[in-house]
Rosetta silent file (secondary structure, phi, psi, omega in degrees, C-alpha in Angstrom):
SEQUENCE: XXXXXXXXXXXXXXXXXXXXXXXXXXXXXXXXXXXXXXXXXX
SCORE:     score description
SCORE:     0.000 S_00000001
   1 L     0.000  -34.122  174.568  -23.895  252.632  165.617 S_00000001
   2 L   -63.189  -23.520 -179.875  -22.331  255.770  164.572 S_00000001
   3 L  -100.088    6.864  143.330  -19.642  254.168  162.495 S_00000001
   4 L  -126.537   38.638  147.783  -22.172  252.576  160.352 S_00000001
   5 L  -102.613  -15.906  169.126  -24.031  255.568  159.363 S_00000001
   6 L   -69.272  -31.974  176.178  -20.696  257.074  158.605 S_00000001
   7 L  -102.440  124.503  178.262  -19.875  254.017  156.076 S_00000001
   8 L  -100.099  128.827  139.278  -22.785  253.724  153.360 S_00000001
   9 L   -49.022  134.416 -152.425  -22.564  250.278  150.929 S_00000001
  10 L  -101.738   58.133  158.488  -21.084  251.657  147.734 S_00000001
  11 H   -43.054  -36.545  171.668  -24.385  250.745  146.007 S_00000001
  12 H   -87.328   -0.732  165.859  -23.702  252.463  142.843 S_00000001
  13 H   -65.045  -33.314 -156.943  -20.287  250.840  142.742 S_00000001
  14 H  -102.451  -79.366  151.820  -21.731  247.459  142.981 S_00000001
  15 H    17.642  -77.626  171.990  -24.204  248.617  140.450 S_00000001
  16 H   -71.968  -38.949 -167.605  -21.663  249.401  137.707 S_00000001
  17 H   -76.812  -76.610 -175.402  -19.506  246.215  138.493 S_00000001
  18 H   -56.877  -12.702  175.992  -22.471  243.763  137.570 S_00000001
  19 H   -81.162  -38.533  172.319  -23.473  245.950  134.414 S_00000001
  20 H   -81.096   13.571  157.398  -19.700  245.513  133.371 S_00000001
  21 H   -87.439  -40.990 -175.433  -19.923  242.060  134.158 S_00000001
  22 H   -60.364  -46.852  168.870  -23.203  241.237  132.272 S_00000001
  23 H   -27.293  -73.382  153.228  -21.686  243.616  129.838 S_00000001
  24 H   -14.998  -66.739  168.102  -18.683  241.125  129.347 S_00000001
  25 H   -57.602  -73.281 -174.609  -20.320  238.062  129.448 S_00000001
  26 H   -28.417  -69.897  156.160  -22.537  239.392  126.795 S_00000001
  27 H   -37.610  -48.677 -173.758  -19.789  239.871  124.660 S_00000001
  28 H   -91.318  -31.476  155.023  -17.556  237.144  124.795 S_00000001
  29 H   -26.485  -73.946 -148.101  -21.255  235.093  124.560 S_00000001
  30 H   -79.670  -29.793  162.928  -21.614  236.587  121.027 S_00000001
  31 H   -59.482  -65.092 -158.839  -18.170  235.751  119.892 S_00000001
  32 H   -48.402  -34.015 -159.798  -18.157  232.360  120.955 S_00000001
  33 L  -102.431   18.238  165.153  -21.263  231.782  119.261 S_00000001
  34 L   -66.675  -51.168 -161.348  -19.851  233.804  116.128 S_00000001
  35 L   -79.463   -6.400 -158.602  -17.000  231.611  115.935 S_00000001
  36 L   -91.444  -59.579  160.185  -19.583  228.437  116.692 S_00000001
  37 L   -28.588  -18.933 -162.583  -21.664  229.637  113.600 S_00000001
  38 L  -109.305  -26.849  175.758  -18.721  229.800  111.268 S_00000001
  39 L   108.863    9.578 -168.793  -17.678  226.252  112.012 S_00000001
  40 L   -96.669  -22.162  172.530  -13.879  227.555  113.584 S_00000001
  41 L   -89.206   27.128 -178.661  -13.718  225.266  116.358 S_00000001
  42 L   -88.097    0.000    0.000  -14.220  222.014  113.701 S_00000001
């Protein structure tokens, strides 16, 4: 019991990892549908 109050879950690590994931997504989302809009993958 003592060694897992010594180890915490790196909650704000995990935190940051899905906002730079959403973050990502989000982004490459808005290209794709830049490039969808212009007609570049005809």
């Amino acid at each position: 019991m003592d060694e897992d109050k010594k180890y915490k879950t790196p909650q704000g690590t995990i935190a940051i990892m899905i906002i730079f994931v959403i973050l990502i997504i989000a982004l490459w989302g808005s290209a794709y549908l830049t490039l969808l809009s212009r007609g570049v993958t005809q």
